[in-house]
N, C-alpha and C positions, 0 to 999 in steps of 0.2 A: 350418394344414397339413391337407390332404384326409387320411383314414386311411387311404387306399391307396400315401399318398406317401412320399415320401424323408425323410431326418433333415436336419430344420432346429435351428434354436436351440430353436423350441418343442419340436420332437422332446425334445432335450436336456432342456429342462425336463421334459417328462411322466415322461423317465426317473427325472428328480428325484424324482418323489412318490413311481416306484417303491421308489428309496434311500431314501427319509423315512421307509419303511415297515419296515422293516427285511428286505426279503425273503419275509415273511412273509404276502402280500396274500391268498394262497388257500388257504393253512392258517390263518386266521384268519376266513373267511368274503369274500363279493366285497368286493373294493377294501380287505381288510384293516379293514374295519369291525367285525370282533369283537375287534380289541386292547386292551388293557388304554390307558383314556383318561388316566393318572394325569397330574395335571397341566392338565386343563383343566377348566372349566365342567362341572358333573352337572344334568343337564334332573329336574328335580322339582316335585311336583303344585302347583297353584296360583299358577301362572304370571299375572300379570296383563299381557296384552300390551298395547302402544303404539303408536299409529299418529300419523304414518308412522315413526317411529322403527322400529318392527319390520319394516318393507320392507328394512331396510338393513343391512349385515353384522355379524357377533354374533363377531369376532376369539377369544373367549373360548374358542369350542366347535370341536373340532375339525372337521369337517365340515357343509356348508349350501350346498342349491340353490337356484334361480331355474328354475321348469320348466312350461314351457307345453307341451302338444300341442291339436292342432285337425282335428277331423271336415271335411272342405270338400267341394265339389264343383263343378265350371265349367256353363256353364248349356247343356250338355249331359245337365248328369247324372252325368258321370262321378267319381268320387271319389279323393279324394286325401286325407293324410294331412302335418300340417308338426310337427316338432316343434323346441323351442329353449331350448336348458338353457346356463344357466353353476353351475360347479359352483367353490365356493371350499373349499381344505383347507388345515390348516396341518400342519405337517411337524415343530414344536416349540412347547410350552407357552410362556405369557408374555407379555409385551407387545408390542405389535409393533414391527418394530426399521423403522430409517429404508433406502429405497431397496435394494438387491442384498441387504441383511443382513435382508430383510423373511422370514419364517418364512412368509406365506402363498401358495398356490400356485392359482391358477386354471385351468380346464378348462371350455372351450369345445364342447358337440355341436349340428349341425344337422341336422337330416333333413327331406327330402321321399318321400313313397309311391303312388305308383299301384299298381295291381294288376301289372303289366308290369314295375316297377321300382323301386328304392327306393336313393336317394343318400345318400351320408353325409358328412359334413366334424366334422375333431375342430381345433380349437388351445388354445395354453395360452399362458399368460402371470405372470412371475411378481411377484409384489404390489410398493407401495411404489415404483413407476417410474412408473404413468399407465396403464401399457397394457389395463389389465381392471380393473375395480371394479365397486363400487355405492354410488349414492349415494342418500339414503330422501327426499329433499327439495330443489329438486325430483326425481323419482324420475329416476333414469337408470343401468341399469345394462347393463355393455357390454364386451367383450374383441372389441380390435383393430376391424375396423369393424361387428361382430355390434352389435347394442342394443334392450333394451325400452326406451325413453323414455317415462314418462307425457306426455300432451299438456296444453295449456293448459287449466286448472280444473280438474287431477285429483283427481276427490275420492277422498279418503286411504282410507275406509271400502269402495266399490266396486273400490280399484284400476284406474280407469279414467278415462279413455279411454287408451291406449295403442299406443303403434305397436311394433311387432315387427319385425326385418327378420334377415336371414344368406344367406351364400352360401358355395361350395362350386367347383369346377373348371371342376362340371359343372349346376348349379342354383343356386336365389337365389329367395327369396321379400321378397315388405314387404305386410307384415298391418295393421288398426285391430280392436281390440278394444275394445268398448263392453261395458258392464254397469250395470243398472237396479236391483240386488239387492247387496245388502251383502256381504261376504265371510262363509267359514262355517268355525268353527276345527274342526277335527278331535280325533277323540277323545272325552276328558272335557275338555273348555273350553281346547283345545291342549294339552293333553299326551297324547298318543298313546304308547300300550303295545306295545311289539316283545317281549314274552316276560312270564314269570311275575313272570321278577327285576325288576331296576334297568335292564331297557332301555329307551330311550323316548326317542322328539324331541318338539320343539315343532313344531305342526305347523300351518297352515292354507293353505285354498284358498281360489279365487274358478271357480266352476263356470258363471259364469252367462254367460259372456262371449258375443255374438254376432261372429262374424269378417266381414271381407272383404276383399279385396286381390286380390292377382298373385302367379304362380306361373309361374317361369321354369325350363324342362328344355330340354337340348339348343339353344339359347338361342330357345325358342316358349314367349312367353309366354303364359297364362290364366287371368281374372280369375276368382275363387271368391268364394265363400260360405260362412258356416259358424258351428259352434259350437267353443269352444277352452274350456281349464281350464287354472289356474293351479294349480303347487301350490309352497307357499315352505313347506321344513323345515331344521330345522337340530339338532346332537346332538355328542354325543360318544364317542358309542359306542351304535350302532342297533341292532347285533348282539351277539346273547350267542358267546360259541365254539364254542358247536354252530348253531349256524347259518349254512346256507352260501349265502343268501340266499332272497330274496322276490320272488312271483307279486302283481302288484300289475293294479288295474282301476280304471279311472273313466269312466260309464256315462252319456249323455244319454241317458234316454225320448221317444219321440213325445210321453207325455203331459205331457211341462216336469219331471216330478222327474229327480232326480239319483242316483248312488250310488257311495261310491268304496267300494273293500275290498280286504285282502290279508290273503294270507297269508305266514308268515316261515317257512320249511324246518326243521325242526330235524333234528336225525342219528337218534334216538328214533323217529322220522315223528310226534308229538305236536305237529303244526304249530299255532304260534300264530295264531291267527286277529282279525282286527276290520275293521271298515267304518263306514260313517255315509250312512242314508237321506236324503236331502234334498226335501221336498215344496216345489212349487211357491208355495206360502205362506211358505216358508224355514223352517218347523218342520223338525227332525230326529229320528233316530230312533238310538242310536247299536248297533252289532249287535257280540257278542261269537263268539267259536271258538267257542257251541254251536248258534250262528245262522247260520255258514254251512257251507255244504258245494260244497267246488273241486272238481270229476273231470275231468283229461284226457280229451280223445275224441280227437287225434290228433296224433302224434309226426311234426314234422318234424326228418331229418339235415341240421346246416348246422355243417361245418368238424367234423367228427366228433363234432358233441354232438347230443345227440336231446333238442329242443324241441318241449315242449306245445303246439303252436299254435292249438288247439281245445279249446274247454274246458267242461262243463256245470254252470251257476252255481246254487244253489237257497240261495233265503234262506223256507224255510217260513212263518215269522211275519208275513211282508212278502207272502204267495202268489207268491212269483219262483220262476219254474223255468224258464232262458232255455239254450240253446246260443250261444254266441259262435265266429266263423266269421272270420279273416283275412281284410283287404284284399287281404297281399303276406304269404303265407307264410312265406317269404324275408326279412324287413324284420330284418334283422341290424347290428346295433350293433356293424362289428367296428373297437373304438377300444382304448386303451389298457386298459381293464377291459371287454373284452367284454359284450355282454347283447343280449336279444332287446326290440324296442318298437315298438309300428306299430299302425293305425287298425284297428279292428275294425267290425262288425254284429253283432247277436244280435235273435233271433227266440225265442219260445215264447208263454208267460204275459205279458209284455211282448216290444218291441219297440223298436230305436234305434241308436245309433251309441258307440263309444266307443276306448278307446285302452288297451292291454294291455302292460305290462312286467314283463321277468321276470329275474330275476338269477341268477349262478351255477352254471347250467347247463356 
């Protein structure tokens, strides 16, 4: 279902998550992620991950994405932005039950961005039928005709070679994502800190991806180029209850490093902060709240919320002092849990391309 469209069956599901939720989605923080998780999986330090096994769904925990975005541009020059998330929740603790009686609930985003415009398609699908899943082995994960499929000889470690594909009313992309470089856990060795307490997912990325494919708008296709990131997390509870979500970045340099970072809202303004440098060697560096500093530089109104759309990043330690500048101002995620997400550039002390989300606005 496009997000601008009518109520379908998926319709009816999405509302589902919102019932599963208990009504409480935004007095609880976005999408109800600061509720109390009782009853599911606790994300705690020293996590030894598995591959491919960890590519593949974790039932245990309440919520976990699949989420790629991708910097591209047609051999014009011009730039675009794809991004393509499946998002799996469950709605009740336990085991998973067979077909209709399945507790899990899938959600579908796809976006494309030019500077002129920026499309969106939401669907859902609910577990236990066929219609959306993930499989770790071979890797394929897919709701309705959306899918990442690793391609033949995907090595488990890189996450790649990969095809990507999604469409929408009004666009449709089908991407190859190659990667030469290992993936890189985030955090302290995948466990990643959303606050002081006990909040925290397992987290990791693959940063390294080179793209290429088609890009279909208005139905005119054009073939791109690019760099893309992967980010696969999953938890049970991301948000503490004062937190009413997170400004989050992930950063290609001209010079081949990497850097992802956020920050989580708290109601106090004592925002929790962390990131991880990534050098072209694949060394890291991991940065803590007193290592970064976020400032707005400019407020866009979209649907009567005023979005940071511009932002000035400085990690001192690191000598970064960059301004970050929208592709599409405008690139508005209005789906069932609203949010802001779309291709960025930044300029200063460094220089590159990257991709900006922000919750709970």
């Amino acid at each position: 279902m496009n997000a601008s469209g009518t109520i379908t069956r998926r319709g009816f599901v999405g509302g589902a998550i919102l019932a599963g939720l208990g009504g409480k989605t935004f007095a609880q923080g976005f999408a109800g992620l600061g509720e109390s998780a009782d009853g599911f999986a606790a994300v705690v330090p020293g996590r030894t991950f598995a591959f491919p096994a960890d590519h593949g769904p974790h039932p245990e925990f309440r919520i976990e994405w699949w989420y790629v975005t991708a910097n591209l541009a047609d051999n014009n020059g011009t730039a675009y932005g794809a991004q393509w998330t499946l998002f799996r929740q469950a709605i009740a603790a336990g085991p998973p039950q067979e077909g209709w009686a399945n507790q899990q609930i899938w959600m579908g985003h796809a976006a494309v961005t030019r500077a002129d415009t920026h499309r969106v398609s939401q669907t859902f699908a609910r577990g236990g039928i066929g219609q959306a899943g993930v499989e770790a082995a071979p890797f394929h994960a897919w709701i309705d005709n959306w899918e990442m499929r690793g391609l033949d000889a995907m090595n488990e470690t890189n996450v790649a070679p990969l095809r990507l594909s999604a469409s929408g009313t009004d666009f449709s992309y089908a991407l190859r994502l190659d990667a030469d470089r290992p993936l890189v856990l985030q955090g302290d060795g995948g466990y990643s800190r959303k606050s002081l307490r006990e909040q925290a997912s397992y987290y990791y990325s693959q940063p390294h991806y080179a793209a290429k494919g088609s890009i279909v708008i208005d139905d005119k296709p054009v073939d791109v180029t690019g760099q893309a990131w992967l980010d696969r997390e999953w938890s049970s509870q991301p948000l503490a209850s004062d937190q009413s979500g997170w400004d989050w970045l992930s950063l290609h340099f001209k010079s081949g490093d990497k850097l992802m970072l956020y920050r989580m809202r708290q109601s106090d303004g004592q925002h929790y902060g962390s990131g991880k440098w990534i050098a072209p060697d694949g060394k890291t560096e991991l940065l803590g709240s007193a290592d970064i500093a976020m400032t707005p530089l400019v407020i866009t109104e979209i649907e009567g919320r005023k979005i940071p759309t511009s932002w000035r990043i400085a990690v001192p330690k690191m000598a970064l002092s960059i301004e970050c500048t929208p592709l599409n101002a405008r690139s508005w995620m209005g789906t069932s849990f609203p949010y802001w997400e779309g291709p960025i550039s930044f300029a200063g002390s460094h220089a590159g391309v990257g991709y900006l989300e922000m919750t709970g606005y």
